[in-house]
C-alpha positions in Angstrom: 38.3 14.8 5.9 35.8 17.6 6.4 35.8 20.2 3.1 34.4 23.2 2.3 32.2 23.5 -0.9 34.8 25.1 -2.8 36.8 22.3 -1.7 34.4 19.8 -2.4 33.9 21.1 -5.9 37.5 21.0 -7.0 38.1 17.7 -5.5 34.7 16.2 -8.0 36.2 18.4 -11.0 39.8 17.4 -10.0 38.5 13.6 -10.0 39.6 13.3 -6.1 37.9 12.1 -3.0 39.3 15.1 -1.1 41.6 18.1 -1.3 42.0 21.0 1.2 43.1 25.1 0.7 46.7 25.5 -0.9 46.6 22.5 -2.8 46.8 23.1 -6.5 44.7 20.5 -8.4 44.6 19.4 -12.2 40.9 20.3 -13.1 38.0 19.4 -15.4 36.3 22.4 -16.7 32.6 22.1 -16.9 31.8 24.9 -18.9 34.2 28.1 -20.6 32.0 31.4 -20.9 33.9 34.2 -23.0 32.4 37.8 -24.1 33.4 40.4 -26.9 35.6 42.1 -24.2 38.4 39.9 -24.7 37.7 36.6 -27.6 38.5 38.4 -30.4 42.3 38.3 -28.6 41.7 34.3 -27.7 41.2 33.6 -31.4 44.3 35.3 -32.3 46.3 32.9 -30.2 44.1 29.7 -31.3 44.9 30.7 -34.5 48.9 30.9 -33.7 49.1 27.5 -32.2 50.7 24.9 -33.8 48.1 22.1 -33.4 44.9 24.0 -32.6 42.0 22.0 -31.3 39.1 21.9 -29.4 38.4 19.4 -26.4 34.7 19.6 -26.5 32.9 22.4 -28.2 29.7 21.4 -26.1 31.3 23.1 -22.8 31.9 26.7 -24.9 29.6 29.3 -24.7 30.1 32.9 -26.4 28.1 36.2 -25.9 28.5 39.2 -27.6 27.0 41.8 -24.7 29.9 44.3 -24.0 29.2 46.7 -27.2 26.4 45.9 -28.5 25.4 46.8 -31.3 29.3 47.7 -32.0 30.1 51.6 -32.0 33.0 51.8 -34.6 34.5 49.4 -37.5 37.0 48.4 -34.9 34.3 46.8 -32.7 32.5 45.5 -35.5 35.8 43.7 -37.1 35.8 41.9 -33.8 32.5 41.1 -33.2 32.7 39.5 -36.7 35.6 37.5 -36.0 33.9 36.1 -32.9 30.8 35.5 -34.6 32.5 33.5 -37.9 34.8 31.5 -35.7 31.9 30.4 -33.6 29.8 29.2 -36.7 32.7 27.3 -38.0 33.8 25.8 -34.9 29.7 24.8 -33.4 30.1 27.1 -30.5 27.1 27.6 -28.8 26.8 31.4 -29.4 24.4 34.4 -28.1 24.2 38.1 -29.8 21.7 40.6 -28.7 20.2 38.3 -26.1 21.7 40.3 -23.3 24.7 40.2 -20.4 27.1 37.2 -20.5 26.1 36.5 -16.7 22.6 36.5 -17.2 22.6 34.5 -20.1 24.2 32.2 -18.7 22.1 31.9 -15.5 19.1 31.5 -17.5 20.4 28.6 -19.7 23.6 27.1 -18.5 24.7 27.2 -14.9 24.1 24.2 -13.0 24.9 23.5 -9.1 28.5 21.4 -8.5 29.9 22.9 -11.9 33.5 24.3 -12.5 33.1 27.3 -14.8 35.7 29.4 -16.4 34.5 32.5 -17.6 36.7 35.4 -19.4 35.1 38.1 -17.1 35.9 38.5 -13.7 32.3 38.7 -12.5 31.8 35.0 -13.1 31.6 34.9 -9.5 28.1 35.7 -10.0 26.9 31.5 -10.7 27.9 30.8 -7.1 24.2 31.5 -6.5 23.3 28.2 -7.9 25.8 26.8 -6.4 28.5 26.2 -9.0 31.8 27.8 -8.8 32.3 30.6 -11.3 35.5 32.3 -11.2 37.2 34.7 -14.3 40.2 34.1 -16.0 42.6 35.6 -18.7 43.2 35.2 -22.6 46.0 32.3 -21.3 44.0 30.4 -19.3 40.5 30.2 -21.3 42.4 29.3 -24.4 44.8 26.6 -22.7 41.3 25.4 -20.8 39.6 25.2 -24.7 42.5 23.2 -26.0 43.2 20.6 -23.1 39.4 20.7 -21.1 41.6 21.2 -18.1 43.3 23.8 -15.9 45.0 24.3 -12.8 43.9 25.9 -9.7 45.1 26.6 -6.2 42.2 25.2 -3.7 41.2 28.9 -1.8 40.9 29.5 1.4 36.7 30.3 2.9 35.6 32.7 4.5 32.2 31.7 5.4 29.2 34.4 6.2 26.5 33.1 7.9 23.4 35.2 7.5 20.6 35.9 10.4 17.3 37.2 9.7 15.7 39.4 6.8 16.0 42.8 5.1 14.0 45.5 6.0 11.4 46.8 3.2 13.4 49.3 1.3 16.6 47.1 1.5 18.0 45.0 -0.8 20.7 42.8 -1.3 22.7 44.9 -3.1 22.8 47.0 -0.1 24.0 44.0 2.1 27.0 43.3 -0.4 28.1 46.7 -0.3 27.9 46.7 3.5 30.1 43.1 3.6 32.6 44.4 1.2 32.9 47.8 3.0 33.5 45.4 6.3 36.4 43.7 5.0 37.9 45.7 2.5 38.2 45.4 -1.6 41.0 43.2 -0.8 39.5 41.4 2.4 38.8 38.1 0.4 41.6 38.4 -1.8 42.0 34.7 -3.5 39.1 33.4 -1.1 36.1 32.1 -1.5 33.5 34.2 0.1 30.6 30.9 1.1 26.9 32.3 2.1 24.8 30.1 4.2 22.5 30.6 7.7 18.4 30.8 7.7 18.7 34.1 6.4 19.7 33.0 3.2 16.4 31.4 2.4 14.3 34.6 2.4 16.6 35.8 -0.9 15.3 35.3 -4.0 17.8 34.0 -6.9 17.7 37.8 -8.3 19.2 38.8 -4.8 22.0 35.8 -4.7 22.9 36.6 -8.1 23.3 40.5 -7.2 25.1 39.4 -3.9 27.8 36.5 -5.4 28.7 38.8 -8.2 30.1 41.7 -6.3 32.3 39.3 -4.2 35.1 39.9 -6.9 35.2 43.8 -5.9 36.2 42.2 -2.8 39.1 40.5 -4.4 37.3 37.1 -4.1 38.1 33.9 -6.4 34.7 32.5 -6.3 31.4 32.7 -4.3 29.3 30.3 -3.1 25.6 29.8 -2.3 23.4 26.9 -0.3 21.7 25.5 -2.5 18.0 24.9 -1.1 14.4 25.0 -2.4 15.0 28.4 -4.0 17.8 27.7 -6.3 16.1 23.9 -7.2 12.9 25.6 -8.1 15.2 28.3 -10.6 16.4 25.3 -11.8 13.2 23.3 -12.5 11.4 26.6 -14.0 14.5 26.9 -16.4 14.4 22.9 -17.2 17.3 21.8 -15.5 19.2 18.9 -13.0 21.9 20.0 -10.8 25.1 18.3 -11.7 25.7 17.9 -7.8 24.8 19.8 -4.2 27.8 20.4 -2.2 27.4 21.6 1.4 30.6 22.6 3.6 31.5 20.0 6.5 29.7 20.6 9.7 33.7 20.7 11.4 35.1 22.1 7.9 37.8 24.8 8.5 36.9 28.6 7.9 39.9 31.4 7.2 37.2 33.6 8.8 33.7 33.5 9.9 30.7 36.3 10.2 27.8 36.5 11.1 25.4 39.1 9.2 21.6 40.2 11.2 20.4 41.1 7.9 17.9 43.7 9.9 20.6 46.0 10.8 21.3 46.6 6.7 20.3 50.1 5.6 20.6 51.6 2.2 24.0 51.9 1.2 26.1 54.0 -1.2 29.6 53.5 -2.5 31.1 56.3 -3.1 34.2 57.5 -5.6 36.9 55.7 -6.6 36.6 52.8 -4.4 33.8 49.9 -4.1 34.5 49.8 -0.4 34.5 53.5 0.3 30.4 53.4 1.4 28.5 55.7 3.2 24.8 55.4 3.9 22.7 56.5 1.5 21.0 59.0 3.4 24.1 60.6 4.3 25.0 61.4 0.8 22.1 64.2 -0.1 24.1 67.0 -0.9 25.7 64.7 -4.2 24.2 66.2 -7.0 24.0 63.8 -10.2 24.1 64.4 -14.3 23.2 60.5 -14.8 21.0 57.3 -13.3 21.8 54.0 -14.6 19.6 51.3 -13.7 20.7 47.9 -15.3 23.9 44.9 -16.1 25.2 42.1 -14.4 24.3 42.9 -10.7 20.7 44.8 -11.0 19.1 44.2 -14.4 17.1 41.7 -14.0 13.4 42.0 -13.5 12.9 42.2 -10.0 15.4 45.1 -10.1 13.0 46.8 -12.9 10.2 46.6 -10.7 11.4 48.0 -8.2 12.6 51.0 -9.9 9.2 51.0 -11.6 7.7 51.1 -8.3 10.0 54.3 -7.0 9.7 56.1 -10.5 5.7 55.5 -11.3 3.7 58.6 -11.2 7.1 60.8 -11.0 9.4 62.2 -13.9 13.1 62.5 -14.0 15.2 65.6 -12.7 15.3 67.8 -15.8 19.2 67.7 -15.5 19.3 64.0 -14.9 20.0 61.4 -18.2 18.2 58.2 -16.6 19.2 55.1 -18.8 16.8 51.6 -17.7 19.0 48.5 -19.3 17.0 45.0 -18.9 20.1 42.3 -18.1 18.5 40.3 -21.5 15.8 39.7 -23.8 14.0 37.5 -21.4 14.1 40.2 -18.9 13.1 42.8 -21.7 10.1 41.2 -22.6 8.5 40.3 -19.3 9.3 44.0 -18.7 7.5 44.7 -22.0 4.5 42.4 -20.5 4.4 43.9 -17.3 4.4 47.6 -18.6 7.6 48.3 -16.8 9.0 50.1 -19.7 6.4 52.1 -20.5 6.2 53.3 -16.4 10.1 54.0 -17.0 9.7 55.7 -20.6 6.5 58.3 -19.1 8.7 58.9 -16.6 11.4 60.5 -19.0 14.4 57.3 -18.8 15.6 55.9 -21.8 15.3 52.2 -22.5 17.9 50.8 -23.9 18.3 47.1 -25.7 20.0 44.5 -23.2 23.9 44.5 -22.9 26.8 45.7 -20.5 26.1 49.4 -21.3 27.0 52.4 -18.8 28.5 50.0 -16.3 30.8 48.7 -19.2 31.6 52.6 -20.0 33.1 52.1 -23.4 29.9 52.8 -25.5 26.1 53.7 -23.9 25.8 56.2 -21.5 29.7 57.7 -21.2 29.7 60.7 -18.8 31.8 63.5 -19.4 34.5 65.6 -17.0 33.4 66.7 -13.9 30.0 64.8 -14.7 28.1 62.3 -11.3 26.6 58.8 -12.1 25.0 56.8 -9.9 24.8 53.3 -10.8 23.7 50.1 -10.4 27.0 49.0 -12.5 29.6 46.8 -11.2 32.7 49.2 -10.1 33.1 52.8 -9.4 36.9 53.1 -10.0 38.6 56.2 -11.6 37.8 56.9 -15.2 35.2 53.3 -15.3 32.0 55.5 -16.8 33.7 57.7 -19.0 36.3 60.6 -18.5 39.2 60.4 -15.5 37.4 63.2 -13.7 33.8 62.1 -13.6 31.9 60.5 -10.6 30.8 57.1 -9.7 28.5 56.2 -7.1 27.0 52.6 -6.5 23.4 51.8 -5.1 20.7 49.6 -5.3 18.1 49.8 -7.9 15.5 51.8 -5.9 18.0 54.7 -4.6 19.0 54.8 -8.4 16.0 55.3 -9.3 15.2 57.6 -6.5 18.2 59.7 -7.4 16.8 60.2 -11.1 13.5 62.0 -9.9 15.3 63.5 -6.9 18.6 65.2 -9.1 20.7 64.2 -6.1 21.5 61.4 -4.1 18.0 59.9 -2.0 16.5 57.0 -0.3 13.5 56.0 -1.7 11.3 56.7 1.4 12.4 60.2 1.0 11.1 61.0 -2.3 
């Protein structure tokens, strides 16, 4: 029976030889990722249960990263909670290292896993491969407990990608282009699969940028090739895939495209939608009050470098608040090394230590009513940065950074 890899990743994790889209199948959880947005509420119910217990502590992973360091006692009372029951339980367990998805990029995903993660951007470890998707409260404690879940087999849509981006484009560009193509609800309860030669010229930075945003498209997972490029992340990083997946030659698609990645251009998603984009050029006369370069999608250090290289030599707009974020400590440092920070400090931006921050809106970087971000954050819905009646726009790292010097919205060639 010819499978897709999403397919083909249930069926290992549901312990079957095959299983096809609409099936629900009893699986094996490899791994359970949960943040400080939501724990605090899964220990409450652990601690309600009747018999509570643990399947195997080894697959749990917890990262403090949403508010960090916490901004009142409230956030502080849960952080603690989180951080006790962890020590007393032997959960693996991560503060002030940096953003859940990063983290666990850097030490945890492996290619052919099932992961549960209480975020819904846990898309984002299809770049390796593996397929990440978020869940609720419910469904991460009953998956703690048992080691199992449930899950629905999705349907593919499968995007086959043709060529390379032009200098000046990036990948987040592309996703915002794919997700403006089929709608924030285009892949709802799919799983959005990348493959084609064009794949091979994106660096893991790129994939990771690309298979997290496929939520904002309603998507229950992403999915990644993995080639040469993911196996050598995975040898720098020390480790084995648990197994390579590939969809079936004849394996059945909900929908196929195909993406010439030389047509991209820089792209801009404008307020209160992800897929309400505009090219970037187009969007000049937008004034901005904030520039935030940094979490999930673009903190990592090729994002830095590139919005060292727009920013070098320049300063920020005098009415612009330009906060730099590094996705963790890792990232931080070999920013440190590379003088990245300093370029971006000179410059006038404020470095800030690695966590969610302005994309998370609930602590760093809030802007006020009537106030314009542009972001490399996550989502640019109504209210997400701070007041109802602010501004969000999304870009890639350099037009962010771009946008800082400039004081409204620019391509990087046009500085």
């Amino acid at each position: 029976m010819a499978m897709t890899m999403a397919e083909k990743i249930i069926a290992a994790a549901a312990g079957k030889e095959s299983c096809k889209a609409g099936d629900i199948e009893t699986v094996t959880v490899d791994k359970m990722m949960s943040n400080d947005g939501t724990t605090h509420l899964t220990i409450d119910m652990y601690n309600n249960l009747k018999n509570p217990h643990i399947a195997d502590v080894s697959k749990l992973v917890w990262i403090i990263d949403h508010n960090i360091p916490a901004d009142s006692p409230k956030t502080a009372a849960s952080h603690k909670k989180m951080r006790e029951f962890a020590k007393e339980n032997g959960i693996t367990f991560y503060e002030g290292e940096g953003v859940c998805h990063q983290i666990m990029m850097e030490n945890h995903v492996r290619p052919g896993e099932l992961i549960f993660g209480a975020d819904s951007h846990t898309c984002a470890y299809g770049a390796l491969g593996a397929f990440g998707t978020g869940v609720g409260c419910t469904d991460y404690l009953y998956s703690i407990v048992t080691g199992t879940s449930w899950l629905l087999v999705p349907e593919t849509i499968r995007f086959n990608l043709h060529g390379s981006l032009k200098p000046g484009v990036y990948a987040r560009d592309l996703i915002l282009t794919i997700i403006g193509k089929i709608s924030a609800n285009g892949a709802n309860y799919k799983a959005m699969e990348f493959a084609g030669e064009g794949l091979h010229d994106l660096s893991i930075a790129d994939r990771i940028a690309i298979c997290n945003l496929c939520v904002e498209a309603g998507a229950k997972t992403a999915l990644m090739e993995v080639d040469d490029v993911a196996m050598d992340y995975l040898k720098e990083h020390g480790r084995e895939p648990k197994a390579i997946f590939k969809s079936d030659d004849d394996a059945e698609f909900s929908e196929v495209y195909d993406i010439d990645l030389s047509e991209i251009e820089p792209i801009v998603a404008k307020p209160h939608f992800v897929d309400n984009i505009a090219p970037a050029k187009d969007c000049s006369d937008v004034k901005i009050d904030e520039a935030f370069l940094g979490s999930c999608n673009n903190g990592r250090i090729e994002d830095l470098r590139v919005g060292a290289a727009v920013i070098k030599g320049k300063h920020v707009h005098p009415k612009v608040r330009f906060f730099v974020v590094p996705a963790s400590r890792a990232v931080y440092k070999q920013a440190l090394k590379e003088g990245l920070l300093d370029i971006f400090m000179e410059a006038g931006a404020m470095v800030m230590n690695p966590n969610c921050s302005v994309c998370w809106g609930a602590c760093q970087g809030v802007i006020g009513e009537g106030e314009t971000l542009i972001s490399t954050g996550t989502r640019n819905f109504k209210g997400r940065a701070g007041h109802k009646d602010s501004f969000v726009y999304l870009a890639s790292a350099a037009t962010v950074a771009a946008s800082a010097v400039a004081g409204y919205i620019t391509v990087a060639e046009d500085l």
